[in-house]
Backbone as XML, in Angstrom:
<?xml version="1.0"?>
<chain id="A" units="angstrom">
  <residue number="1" name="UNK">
    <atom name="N" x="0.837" y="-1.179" z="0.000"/>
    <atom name="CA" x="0.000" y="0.000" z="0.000"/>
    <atom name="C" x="0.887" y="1.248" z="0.000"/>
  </residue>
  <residue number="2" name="UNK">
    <atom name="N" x="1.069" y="1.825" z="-1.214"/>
    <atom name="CA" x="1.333" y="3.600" z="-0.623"/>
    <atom name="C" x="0.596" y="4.444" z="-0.095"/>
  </residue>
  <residue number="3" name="UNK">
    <atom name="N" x="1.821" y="4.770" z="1.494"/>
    <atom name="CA" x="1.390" y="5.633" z="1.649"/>
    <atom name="C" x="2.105" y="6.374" z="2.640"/>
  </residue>
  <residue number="4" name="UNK">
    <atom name="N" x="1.726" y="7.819" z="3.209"/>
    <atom name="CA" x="3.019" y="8.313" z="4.323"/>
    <atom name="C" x="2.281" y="8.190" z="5.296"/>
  </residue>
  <residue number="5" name="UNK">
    <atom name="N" x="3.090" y="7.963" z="6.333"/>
    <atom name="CA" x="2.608" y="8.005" z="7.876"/>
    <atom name="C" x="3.520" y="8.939" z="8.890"/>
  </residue>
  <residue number="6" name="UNK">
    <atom name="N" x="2.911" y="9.583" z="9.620"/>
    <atom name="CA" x="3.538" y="10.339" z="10.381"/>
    <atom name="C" x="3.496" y="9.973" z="12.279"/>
  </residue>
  <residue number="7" name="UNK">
    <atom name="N" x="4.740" y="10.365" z="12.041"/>
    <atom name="CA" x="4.259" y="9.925" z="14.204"/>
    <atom name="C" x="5.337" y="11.231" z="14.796"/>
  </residue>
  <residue number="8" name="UNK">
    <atom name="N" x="5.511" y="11.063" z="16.194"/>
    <atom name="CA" x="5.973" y="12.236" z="16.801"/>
    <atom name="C" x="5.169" y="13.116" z="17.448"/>
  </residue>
  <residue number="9" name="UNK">
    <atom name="N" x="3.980" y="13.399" z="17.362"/>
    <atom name="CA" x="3.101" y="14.042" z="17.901"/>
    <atom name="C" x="2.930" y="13.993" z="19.365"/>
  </residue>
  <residue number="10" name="UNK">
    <atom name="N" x="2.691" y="14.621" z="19.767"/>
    <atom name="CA" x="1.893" y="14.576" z="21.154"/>
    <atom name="C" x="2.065" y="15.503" z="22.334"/>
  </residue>
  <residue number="11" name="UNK">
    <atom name="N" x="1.749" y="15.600" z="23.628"/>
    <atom name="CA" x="1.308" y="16.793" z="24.350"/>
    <atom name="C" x="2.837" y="17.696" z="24.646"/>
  </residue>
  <residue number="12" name="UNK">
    <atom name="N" x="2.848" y="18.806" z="24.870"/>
    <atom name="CA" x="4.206" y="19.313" z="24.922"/>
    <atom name="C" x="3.962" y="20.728" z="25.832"/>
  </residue>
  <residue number="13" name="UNK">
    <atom name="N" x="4.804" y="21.183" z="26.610"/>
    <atom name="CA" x="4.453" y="22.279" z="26.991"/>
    <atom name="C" x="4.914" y="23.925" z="26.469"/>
  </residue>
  <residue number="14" name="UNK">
    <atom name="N" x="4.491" y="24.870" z="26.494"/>
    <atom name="CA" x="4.970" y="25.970" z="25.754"/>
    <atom name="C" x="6.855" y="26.065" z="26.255"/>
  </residue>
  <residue number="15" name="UNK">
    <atom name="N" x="7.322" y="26.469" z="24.727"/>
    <atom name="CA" x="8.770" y="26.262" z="24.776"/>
    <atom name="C" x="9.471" y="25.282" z="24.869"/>
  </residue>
  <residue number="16" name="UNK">
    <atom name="N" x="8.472" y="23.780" z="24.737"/>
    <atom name="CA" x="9.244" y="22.470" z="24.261"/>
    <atom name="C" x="9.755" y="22.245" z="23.162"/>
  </residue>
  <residue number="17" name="UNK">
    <atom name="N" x="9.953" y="20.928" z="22.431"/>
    <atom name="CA" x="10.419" y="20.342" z="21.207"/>
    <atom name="C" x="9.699" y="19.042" z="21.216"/>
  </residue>
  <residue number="18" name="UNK">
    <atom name="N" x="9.726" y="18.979" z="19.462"/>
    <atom name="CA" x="9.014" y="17.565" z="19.326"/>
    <atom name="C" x="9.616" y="17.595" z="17.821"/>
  </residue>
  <residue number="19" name="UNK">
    <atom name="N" x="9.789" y="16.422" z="17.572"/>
    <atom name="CA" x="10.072" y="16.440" z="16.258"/>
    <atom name="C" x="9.560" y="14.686" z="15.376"/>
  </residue>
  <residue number="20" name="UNK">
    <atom name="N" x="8.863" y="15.367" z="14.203"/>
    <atom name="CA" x="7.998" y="14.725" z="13.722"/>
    <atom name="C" x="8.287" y="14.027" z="12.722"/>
  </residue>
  <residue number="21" name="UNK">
    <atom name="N" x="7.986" y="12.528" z="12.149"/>
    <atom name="CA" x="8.388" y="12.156" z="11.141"/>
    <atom name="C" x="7.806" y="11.417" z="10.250"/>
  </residue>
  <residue number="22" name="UNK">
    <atom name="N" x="7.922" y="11.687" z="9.202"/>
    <atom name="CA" x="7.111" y="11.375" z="7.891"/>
    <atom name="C" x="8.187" y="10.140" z="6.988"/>
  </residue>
  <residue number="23" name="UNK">
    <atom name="N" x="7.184" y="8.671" z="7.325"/>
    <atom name="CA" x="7.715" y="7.503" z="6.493"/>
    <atom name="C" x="6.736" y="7.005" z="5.505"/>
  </residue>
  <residue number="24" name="UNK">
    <atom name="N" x="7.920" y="6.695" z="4.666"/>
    <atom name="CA" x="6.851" y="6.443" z="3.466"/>
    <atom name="C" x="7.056" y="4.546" z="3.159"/>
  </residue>
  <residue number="25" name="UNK">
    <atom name="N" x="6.287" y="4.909" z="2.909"/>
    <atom name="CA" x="5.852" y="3.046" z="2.603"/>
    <atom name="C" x="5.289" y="2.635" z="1.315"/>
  </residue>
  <residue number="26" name="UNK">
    <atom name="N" x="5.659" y="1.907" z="0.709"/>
    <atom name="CA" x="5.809" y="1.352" z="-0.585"/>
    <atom name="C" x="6.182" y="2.188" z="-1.633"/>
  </residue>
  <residue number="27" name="UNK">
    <atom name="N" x="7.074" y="3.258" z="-1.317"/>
    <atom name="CA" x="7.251" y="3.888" z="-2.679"/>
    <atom name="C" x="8.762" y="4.616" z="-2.156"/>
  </residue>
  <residue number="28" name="UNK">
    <atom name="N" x="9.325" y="5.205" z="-2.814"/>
    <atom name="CA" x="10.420" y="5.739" z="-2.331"/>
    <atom name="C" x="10.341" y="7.354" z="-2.674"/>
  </residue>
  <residue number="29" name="UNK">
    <atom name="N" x="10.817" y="7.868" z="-1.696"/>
    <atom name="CA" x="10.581" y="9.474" z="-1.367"/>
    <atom name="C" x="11.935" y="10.499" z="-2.499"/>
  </residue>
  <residue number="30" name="UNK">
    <atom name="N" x="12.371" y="9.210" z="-3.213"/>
    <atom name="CA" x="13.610" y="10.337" z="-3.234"/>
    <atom name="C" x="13.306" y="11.320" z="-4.154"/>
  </residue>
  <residue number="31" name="UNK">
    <atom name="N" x="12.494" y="11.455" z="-5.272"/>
    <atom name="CA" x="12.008" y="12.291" z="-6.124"/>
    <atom name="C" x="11.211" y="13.230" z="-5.670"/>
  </residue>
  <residue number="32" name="UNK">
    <atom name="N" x="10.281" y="13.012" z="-4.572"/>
    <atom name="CA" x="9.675" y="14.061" z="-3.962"/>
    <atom name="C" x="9.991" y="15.043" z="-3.711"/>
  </residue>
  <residue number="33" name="UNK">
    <atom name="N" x="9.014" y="16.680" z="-3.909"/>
    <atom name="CA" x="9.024" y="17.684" z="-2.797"/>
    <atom name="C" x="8.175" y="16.761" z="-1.488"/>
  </residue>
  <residue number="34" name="UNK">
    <atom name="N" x="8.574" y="17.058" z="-0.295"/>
    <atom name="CA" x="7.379" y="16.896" z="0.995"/>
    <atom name="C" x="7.319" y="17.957" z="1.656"/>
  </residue>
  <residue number="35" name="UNK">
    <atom name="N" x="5.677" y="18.109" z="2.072"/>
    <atom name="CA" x="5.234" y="19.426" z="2.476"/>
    <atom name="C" x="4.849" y="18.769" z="3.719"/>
  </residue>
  <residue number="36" name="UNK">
    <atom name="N" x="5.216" y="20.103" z="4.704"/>
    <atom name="CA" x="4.567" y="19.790" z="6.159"/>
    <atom name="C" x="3.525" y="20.559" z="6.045"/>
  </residue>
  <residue number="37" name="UNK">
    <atom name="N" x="2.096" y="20.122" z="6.562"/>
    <atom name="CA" x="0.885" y="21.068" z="6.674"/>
    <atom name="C" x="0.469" y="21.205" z="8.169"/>
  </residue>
  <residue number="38" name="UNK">
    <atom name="N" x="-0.336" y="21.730" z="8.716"/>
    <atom name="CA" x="-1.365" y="21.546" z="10.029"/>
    <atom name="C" x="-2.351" y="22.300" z="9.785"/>
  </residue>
  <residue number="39" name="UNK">
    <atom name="N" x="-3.209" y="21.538" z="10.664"/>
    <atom name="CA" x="-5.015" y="22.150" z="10.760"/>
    <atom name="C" x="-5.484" y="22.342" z="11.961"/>
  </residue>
  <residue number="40" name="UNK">
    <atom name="N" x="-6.003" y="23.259" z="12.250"/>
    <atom name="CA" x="-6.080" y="23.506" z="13.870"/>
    <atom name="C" x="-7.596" y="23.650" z="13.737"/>
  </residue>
  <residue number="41" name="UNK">
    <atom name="N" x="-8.110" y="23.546" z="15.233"/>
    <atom name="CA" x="-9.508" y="23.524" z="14.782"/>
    <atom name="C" x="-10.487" y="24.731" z="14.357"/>
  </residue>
  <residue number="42" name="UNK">
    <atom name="N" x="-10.707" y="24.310" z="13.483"/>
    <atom name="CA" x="-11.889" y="25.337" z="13.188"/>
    <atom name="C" x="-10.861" y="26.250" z="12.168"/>
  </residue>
  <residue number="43" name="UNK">
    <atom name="N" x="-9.914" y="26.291" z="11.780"/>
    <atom name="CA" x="-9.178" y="26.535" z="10.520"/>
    <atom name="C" x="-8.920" y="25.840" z="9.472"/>
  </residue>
  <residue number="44" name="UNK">
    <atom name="N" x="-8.286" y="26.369" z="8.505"/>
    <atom name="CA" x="-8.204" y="26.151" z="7.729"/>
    <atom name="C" x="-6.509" y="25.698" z="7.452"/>
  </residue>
  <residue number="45" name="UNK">
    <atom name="N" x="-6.299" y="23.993" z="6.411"/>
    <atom name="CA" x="-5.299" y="23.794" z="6.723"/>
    <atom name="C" x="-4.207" y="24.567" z="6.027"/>
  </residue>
  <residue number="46" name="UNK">
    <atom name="N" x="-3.280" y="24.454" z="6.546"/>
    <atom name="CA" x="-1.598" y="25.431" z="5.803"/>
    <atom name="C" x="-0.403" y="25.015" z="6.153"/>
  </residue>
  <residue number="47" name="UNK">
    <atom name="N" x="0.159" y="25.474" z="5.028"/>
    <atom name="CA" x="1.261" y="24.993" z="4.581"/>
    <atom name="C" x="2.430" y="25.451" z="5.607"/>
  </residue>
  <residue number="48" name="UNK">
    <atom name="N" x="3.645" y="24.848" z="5.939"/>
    <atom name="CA" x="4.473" y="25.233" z="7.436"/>
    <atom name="C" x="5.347" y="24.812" z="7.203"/>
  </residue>
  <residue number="49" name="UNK">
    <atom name="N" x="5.796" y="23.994" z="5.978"/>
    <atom name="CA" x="7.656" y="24.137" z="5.203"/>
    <atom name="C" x="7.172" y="22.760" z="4.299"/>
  </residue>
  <residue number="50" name="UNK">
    <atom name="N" x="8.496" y="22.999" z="3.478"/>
    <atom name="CA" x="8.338" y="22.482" z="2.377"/>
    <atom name="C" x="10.385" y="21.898" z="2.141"/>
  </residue>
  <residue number="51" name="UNK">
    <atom name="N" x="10.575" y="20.333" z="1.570"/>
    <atom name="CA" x="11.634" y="20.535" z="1.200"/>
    <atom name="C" x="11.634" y="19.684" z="0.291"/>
  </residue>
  <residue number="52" name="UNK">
    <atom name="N" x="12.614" y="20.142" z="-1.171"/>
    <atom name="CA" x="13.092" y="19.522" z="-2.300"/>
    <atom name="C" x="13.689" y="18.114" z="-1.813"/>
  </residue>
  <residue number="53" name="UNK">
    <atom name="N" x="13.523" y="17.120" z="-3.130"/>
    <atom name="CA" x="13.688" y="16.115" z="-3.524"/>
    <atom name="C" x="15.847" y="16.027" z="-2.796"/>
  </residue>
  <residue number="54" name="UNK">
    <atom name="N" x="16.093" y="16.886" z="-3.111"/>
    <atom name="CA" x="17.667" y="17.235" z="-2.978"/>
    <atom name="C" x="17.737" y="17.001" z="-1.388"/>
  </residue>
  <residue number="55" name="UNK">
    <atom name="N" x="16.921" y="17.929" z="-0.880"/>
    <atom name="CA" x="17.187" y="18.478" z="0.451"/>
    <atom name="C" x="17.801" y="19.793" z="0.295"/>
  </residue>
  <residue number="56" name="UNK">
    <atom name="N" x="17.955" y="20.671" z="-0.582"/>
    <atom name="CA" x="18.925" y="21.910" z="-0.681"/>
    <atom name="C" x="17.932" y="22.864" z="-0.617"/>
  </residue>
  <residue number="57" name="UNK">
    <atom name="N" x="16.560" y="22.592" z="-1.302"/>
    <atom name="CA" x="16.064" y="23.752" z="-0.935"/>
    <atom name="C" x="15.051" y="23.809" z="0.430"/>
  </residue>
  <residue number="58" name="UNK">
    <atom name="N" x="14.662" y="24.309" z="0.942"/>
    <atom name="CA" x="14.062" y="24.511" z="2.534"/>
    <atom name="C" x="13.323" y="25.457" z="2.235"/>
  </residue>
  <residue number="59" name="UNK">
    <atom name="N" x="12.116" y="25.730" z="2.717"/>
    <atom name="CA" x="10.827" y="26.849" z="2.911"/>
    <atom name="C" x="9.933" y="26.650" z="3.784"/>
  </residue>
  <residue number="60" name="UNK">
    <atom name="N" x="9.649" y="27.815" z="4.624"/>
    <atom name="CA" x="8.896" y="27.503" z="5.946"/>
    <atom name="C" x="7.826" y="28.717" z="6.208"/>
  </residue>
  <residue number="61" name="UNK">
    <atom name="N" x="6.638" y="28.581" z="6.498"/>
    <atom name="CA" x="5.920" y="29.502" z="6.789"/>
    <atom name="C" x="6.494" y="30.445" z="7.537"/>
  </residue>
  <residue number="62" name="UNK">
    <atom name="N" x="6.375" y="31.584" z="7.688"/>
    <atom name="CA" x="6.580" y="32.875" z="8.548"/>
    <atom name="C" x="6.637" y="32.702" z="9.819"/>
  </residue>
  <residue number="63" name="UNK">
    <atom name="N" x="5.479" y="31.928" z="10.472"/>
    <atom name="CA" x="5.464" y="31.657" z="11.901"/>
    <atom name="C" x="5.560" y="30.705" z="12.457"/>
  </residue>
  <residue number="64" name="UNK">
    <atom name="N" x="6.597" y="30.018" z="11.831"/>
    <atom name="CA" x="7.607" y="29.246" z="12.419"/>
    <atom name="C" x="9.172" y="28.805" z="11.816"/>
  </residue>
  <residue number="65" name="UNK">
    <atom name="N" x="9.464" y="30.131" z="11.147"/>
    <atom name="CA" x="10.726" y="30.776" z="10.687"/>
    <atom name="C" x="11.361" y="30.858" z="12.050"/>
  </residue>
  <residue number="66" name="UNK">
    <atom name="N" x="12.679" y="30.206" z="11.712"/>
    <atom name="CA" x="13.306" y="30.379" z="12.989"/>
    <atom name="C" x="13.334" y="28.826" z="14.434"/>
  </residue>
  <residue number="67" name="UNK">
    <atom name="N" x="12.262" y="28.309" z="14.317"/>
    <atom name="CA" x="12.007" y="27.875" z="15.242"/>
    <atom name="C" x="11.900" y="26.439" z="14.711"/>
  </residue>
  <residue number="68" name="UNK">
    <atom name="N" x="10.900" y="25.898" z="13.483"/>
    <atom name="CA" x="11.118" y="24.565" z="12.614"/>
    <atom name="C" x="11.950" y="24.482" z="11.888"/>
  </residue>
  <residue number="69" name="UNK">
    <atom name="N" x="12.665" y="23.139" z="11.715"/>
    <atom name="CA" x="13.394" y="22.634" z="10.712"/>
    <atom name="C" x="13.667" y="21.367" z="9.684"/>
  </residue>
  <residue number="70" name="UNK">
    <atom name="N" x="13.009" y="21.396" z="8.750"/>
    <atom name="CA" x="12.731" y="20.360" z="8.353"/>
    <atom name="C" x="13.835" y="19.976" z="7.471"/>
  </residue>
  <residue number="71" name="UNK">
    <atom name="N" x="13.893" y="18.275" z="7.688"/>
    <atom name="CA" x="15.507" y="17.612" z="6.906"/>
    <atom name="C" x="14.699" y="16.402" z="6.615"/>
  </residue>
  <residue number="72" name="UNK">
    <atom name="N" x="15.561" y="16.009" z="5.707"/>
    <atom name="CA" x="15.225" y="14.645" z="4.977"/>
    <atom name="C" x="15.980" y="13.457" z="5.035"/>
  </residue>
  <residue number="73" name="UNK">
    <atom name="N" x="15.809" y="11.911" z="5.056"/>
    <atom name="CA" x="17.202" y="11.429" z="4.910"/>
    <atom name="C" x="16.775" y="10.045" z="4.314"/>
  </residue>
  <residue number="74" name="UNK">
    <atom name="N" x="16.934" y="10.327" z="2.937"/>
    <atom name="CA" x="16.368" y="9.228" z="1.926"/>
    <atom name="C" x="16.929" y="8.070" z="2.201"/>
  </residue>
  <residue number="75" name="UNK">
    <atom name="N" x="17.469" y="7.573" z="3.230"/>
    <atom name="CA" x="18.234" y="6.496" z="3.018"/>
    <atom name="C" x="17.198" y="5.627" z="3.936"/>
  </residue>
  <residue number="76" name="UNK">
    <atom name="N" x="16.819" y="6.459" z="5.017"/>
    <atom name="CA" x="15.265" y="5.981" z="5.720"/>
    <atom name="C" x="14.038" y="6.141" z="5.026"/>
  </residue>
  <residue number="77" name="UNK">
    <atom name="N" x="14.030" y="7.181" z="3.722"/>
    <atom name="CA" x="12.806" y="7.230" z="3.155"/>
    <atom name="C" x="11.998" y="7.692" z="4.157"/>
  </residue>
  <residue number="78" name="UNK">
    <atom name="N" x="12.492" y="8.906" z="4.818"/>
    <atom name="CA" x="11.828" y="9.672" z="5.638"/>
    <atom name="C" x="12.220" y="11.041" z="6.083"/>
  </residue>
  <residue number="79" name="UNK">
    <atom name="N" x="11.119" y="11.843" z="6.583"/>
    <atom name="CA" x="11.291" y="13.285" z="6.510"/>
    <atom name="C" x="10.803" y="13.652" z="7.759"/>
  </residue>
  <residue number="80" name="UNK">
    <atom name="N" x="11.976" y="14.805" z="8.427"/>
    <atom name="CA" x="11.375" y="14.872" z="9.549"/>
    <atom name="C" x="11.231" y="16.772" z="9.736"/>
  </residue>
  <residue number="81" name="UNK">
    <atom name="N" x="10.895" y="16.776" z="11.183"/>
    <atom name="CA" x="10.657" y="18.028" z="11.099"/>
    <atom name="C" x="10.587" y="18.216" z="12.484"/>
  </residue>
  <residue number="82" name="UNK">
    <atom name="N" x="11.652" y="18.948" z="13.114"/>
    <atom name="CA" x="12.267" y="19.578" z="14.349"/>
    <atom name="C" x="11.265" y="20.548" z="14.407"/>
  </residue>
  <residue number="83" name="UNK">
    <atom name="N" x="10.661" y="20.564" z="15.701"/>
    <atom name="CA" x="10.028" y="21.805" z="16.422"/>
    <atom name="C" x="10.490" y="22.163" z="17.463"/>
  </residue>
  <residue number="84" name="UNK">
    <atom name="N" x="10.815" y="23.659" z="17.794"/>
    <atom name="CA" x="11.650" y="24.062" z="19.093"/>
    <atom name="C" x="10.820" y="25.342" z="19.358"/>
  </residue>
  <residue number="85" name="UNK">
    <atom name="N" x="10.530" y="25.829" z="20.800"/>
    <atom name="CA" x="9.792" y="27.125" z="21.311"/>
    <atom name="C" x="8.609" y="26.621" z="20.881"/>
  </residue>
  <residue number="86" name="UNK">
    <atom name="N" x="8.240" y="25.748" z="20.866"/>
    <atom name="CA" x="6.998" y="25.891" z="20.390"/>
    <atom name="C" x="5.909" y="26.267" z="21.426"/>
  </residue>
  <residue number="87" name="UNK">
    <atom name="N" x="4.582" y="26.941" z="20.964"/>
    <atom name="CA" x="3.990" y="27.724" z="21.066"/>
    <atom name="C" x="2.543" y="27.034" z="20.761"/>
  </residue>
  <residue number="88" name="UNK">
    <atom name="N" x="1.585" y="27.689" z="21.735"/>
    <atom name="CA" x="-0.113" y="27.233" z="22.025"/>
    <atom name="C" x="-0.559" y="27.396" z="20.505"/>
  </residue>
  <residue number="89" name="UNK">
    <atom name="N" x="-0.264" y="28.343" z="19.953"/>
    <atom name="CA" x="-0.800" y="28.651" z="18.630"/>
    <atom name="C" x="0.006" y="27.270" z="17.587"/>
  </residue>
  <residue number="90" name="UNK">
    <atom name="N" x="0.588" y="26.181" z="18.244"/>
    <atom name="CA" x="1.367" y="25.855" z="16.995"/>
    <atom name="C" x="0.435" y="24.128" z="17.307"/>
  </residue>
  <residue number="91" name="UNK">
    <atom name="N" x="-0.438" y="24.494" z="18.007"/>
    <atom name="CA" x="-1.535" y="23.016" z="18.324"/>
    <atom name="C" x="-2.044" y="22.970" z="16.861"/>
  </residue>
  <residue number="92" name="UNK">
    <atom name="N" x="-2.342" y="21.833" z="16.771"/>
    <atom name="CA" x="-2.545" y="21.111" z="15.340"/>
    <atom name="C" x="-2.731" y="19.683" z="14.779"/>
  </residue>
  <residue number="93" name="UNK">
    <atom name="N" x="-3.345" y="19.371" z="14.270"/>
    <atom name="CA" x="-2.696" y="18.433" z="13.358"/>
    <atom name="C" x="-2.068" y="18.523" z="12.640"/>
  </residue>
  <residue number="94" name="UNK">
    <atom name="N" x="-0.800" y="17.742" z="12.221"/>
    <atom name="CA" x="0.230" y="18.154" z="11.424"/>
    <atom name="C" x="0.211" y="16.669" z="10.072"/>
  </residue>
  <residue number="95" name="UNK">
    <atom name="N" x="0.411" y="17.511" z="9.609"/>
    <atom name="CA" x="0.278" y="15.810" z="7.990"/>
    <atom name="C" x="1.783" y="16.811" z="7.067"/>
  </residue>
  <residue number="96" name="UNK">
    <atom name="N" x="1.763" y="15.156" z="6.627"/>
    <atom name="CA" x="3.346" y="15.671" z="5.278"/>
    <atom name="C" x="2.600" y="14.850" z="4.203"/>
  </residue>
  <residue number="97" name="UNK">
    <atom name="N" x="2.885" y="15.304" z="3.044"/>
    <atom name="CA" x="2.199" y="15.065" z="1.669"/>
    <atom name="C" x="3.407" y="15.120" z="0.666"/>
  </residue>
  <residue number="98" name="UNK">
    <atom name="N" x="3.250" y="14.308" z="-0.411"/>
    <atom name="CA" x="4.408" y="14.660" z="-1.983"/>
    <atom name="C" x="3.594" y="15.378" z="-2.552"/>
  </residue>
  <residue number="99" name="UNK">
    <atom name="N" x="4.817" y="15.732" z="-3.218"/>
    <atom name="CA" x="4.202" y="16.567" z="-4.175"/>
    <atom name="C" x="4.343" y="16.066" z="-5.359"/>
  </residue>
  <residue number="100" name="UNK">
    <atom name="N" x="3.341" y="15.721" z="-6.475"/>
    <atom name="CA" x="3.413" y="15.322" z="-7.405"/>
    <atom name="C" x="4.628" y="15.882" z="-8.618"/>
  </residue>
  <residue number="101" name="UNK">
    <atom name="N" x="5.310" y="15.505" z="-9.082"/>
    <atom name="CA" x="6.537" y="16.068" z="-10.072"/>
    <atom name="C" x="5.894" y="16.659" z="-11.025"/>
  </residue>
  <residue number="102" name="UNK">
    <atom name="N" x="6.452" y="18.099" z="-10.879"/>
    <atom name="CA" x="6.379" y="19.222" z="-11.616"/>
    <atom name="C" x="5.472" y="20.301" z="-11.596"/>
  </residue>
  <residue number="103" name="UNK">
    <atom name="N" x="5.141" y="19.625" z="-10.079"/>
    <atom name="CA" x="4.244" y="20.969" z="-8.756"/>
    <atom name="C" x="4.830" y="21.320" z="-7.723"/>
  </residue>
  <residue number="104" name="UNK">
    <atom name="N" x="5.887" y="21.259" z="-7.930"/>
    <atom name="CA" x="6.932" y="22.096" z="-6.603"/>
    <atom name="C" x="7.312" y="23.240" z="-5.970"/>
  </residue>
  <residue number="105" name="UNK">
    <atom name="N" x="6.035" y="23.483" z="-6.952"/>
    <atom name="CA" x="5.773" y="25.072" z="-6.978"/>
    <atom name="C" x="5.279" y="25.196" z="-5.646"/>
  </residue>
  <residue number="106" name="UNK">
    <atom name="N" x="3.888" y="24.544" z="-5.957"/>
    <atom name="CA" x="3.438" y="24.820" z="-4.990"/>
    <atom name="C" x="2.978" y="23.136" z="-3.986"/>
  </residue>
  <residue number="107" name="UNK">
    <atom name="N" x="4.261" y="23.470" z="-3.582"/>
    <atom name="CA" x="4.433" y="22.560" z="-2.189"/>
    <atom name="C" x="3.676" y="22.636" z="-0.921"/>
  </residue>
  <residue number="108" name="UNK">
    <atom name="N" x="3.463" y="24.136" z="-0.792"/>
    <atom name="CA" x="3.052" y="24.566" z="0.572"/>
    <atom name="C" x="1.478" y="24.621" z="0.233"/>
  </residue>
  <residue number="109" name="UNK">
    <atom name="N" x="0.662" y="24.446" z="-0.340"/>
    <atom name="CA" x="-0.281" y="24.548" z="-1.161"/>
    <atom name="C" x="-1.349" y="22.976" z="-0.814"/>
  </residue>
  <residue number="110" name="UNK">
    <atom name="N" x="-2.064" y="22.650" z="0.045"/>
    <atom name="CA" x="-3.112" y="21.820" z="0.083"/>
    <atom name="C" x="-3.769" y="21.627" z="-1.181"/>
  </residue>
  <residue number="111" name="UNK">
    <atom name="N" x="-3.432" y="20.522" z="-1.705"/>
    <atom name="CA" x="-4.732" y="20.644" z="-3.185"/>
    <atom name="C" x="-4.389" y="19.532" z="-3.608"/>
  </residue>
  <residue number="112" name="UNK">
    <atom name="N" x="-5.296" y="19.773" z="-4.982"/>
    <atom name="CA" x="-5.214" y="18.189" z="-5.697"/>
    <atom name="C" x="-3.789" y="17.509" z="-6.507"/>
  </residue>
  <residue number="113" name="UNK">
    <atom name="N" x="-2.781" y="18.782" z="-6.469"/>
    <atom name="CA" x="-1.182" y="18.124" z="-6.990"/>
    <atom name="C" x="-0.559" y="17.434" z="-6.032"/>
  </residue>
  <residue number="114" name="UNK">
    <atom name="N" x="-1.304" y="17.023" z="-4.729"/>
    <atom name="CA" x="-0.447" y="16.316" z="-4.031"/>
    <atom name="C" x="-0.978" y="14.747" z="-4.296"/>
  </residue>
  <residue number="115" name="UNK">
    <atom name="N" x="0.570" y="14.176" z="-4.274"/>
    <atom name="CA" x="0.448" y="12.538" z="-4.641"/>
    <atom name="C" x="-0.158" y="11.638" z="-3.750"/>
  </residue>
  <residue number="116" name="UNK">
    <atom name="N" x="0.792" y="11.724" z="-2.514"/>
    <atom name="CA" x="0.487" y="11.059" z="-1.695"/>
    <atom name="C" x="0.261" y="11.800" z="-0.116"/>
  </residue>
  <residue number="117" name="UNK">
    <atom name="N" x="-0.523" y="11.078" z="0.873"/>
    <atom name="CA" x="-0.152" y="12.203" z="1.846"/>
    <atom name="C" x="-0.963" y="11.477" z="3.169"/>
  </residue>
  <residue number="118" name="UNK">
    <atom name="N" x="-0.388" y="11.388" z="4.750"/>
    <atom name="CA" x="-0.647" y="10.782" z="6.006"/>
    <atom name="C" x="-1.896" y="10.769" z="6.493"/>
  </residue>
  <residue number="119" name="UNK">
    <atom name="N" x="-2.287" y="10.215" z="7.763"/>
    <atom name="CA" x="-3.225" y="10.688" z="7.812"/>
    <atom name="C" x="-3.311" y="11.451" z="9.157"/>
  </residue>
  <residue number="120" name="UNK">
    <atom name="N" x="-2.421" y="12.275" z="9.661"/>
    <atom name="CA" x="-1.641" y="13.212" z="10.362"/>
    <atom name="C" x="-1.661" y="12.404" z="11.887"/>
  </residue>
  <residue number="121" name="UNK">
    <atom name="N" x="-0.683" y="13.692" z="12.890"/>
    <atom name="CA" x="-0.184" y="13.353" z="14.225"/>
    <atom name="C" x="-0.585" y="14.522" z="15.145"/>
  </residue>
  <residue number="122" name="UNK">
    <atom name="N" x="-1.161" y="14.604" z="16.077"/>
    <atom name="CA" x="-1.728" y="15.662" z="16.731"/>
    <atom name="C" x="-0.630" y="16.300" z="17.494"/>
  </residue>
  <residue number="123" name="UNK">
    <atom name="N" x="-0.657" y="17.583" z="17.079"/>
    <atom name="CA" x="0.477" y="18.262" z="18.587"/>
    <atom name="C" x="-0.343" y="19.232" z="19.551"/>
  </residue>
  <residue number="124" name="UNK">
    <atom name="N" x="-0.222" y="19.614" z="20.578"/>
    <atom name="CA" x="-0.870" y="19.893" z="21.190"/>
    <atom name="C" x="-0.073" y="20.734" z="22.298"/>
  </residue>
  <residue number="125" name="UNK">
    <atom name="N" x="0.445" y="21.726" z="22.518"/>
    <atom name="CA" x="1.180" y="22.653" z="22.932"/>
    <atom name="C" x="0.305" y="23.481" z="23.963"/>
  </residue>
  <residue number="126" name="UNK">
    <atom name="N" x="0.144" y="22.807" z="25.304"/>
    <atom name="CA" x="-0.648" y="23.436" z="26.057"/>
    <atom name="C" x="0.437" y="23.248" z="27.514"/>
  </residue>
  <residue number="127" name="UNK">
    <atom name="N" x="-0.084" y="24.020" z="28.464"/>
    <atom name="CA" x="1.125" y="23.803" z="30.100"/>
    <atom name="C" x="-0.279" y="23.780" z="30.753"/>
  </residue>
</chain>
């Protein structure tokens, strides 16, 4: 079955770390963009970094510039994503998705160019 799964999630207090990871199963990641998303409730979901097939290029939403870091390491066929300071506002569900080749555009972008994608990990950033 393809597909990504994510784990890492779970309760944390303001100004912890958690770091999250996206494995893929039956297919291999190395061609991929993977996008990190989250959905919080009663919003709408968005895009919160994005990284090339390479690993060279990196892109991260605004508000959590600085603080996430997302790396890749194809040899696990998995993608992870360092959270540090994190913050009440950064509660979520969090999902990672491919991006279908030759939509890398738009990585950060929820929609129908994504290939494959989890069925997310809850974080929850409360004291």
């Amino acid at each position: 079955q393809l597909q990504l799964v994510e784990s890492g999630g779970g309760l944390v207090q303001p100004g912890g770390s958690l770091r999250l990871s996206c494995a893929a199963s039956g297919f291999s990641l190395d061609y991929y963009y993977i996008g990190w998303f989250r959905q919080a409730p009663g919003k709408e979901r968005e895009g919160v970094s994005c990284i090339s097939s390479s690993g060279r290029s990196l892109n991260y939403a605004d508000s959590v510039k600085g603080r996430f870091t997302i790396s890749r390491d194809n040899a696990k066929n998995t993608v992870y994503l360092q959270m540090n300071s994190l913050k009440p506002e950064d509660t979520a569900v969090y999902y990672c998705a491919a991006v279908a080749p030759g939509s890398s555009v738009l990585c950060m972008i929820w929609g129908g160019h994504l290939r494959y994608w989890g069925q997310g990990t809850q974080v929850t950033v409360s004291s």
